[in-house]
N, C-alpha and C positions, 0 to 999 in steps of 0.2 A: 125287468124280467131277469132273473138270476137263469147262469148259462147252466143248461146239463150237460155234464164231461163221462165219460167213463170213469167207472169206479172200478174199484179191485178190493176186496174183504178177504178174511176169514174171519170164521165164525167156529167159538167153540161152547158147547152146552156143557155143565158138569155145576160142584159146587164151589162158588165163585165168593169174595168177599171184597162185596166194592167199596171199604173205607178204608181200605188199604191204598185203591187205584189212584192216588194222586201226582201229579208230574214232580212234587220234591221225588218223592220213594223212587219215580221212574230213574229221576238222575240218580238218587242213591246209589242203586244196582247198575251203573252205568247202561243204561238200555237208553235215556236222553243226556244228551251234553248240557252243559248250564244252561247255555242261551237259547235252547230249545226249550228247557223244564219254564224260564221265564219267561219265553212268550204265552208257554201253555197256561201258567199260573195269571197272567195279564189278562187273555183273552175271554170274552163277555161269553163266551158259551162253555166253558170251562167250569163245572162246576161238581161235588163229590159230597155227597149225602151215603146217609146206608143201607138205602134199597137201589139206588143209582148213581150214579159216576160218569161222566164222559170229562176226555180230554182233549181240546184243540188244542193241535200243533199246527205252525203253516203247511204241513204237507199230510201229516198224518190224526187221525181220530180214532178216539178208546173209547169204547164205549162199553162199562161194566155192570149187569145186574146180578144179585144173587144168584141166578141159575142160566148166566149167559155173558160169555165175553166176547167183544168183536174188534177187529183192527182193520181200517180203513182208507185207502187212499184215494185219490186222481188223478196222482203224479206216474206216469209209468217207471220213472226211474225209481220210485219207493217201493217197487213191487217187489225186490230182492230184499228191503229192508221189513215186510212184512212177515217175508217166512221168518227171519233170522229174530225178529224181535219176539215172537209165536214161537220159535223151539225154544230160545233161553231161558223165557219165561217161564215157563211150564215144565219143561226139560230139567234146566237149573235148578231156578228161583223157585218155585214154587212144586216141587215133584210130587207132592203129597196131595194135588189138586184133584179130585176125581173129577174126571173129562167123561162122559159116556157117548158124545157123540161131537164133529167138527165138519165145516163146510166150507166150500172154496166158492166164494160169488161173484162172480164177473160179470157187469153191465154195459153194454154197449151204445151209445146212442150214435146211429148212419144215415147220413145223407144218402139218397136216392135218386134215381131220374124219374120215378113216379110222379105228378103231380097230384095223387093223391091214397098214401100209404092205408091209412083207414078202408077206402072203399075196395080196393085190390085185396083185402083181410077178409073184408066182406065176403066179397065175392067169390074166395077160396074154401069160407066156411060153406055157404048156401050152395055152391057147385058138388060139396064133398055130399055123398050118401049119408045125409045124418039126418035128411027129412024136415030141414028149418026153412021155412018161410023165405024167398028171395026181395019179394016185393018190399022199400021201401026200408033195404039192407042198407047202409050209410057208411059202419064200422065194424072192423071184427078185433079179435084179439084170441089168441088161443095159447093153451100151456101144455108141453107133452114130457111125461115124465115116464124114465124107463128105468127097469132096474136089475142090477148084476147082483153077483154072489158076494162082495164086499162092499158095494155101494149105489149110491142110486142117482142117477142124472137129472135134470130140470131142466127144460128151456121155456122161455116165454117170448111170444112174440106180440107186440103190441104200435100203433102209431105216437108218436109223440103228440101230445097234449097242443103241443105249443109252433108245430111245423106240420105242414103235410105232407113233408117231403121225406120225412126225417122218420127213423121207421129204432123201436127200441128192444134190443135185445137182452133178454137176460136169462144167466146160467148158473144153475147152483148145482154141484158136486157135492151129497153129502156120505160121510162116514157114520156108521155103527163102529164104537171100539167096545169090545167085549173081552179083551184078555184078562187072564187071572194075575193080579198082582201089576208090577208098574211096567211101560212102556214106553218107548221114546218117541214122542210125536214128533221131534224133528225127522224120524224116519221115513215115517209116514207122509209128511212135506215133501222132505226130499226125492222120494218115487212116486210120485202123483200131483205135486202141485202144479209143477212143468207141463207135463201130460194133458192138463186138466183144462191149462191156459192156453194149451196149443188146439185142442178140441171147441173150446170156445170161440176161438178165432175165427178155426176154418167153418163152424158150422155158421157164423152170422155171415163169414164173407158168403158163404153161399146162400144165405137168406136176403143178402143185397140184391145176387146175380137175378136170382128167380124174381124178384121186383122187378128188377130193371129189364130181364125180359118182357117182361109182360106189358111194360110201359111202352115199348117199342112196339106191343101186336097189335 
């Protein structure tokens, strides 16, 4: 059973040309060092057609289609190497990219004191006024999305597949950009990506607390 780790992406929509996205070019534009670009060009999931693209790196993954680019880790030390290689790119190298929308995705996977995350999902659903059937509740999962004046939140809350202890969070932060003419999306990283990762945090620590209350009632 392969382990699930916390991940950290961005995600950017616009129009993208993935026979470009290969780990030579990355080295070229020094965005990878040699022996980064050659593990990535080594590696059996590595591979660049031109409707899609993905790159493994030991720590980091590209993954490019014509109208969608994403950058992905597990490492949390690579999460300052995400923005930086996302503003270059795009910023730099590539300014003429039309972007019209980018997302910040942060997934959590938490141990609990629950003995069983699914049936406490359950039972938060069928308890809540929404009129659903209790009898014979087992698991729940639910997704609440809220939206501001520049952006729009996501959280999902679900049981892991594979623990019952183990409770999964996930947070996507997305942007509308609509300016006239170009814009620097390391900007926009820069005042919101921080923000965005510190909100993810504290709302799954608090989706733990409320488990493991309830574990104890």
């Amino acid at each position: 059973m392969t382990e699930q780790k916390d991940t950290y992406a961005i995600v950017l929509l616009g129009g993208m040309n993935p026979r470009i996205h290969h780990p030579s070019w990355y080295r070229f534009v020094n965005l990878f060092d040699e022996e980064e670009a050659d593990l990535a060009i080594k590696a059996p999931s590595t591979f660049i057609t031109p409707i899609l693209s993905q790159i493994e790196t030991p720590k980091v993954t590209i993954v490019c289609q014509d109208n969608r680019w994403e950058i992905r880790t597990s490492d949390p030390d690579q999460v300052q190497r995400l923005q930086d290689i996302t503003s270059k790119l795009f910023d730099d190298i590539l300014p003429h990219t039309p972007i019209m929308a980018g997302g910040f995705n942060f997934t959590y996977r938490k141990a609990t004191k629950a003995t069983d995350v699914a049936g406490y999902l359950a039972s938060v659903l069928v308890n809540a006024p929404l009129g659903l059937k209790a009898d014979h509740a087992m698991s729940g999962e639910f997704t609440l999305r809220r939206s501001f004046d520049e952006h729009t939140v996501l959280v999902s809350v679900r049981p892991a597949p594979d623990d019952k202890q183990t409770v999964l969070c996930f947070h996507n932060f997305e942007y509308q950009f609509q300016y006239e003419g170009p814009f620097k999306l390391g900007d926009v990283i820069a005042q919101r990506y921080g923000l965005d990762k510190s909100e993810s945090e504290e709302q799954t620590t608090l989706i733990v607390e409320a488990i493991d209350r309830w574990s104890r009632e």
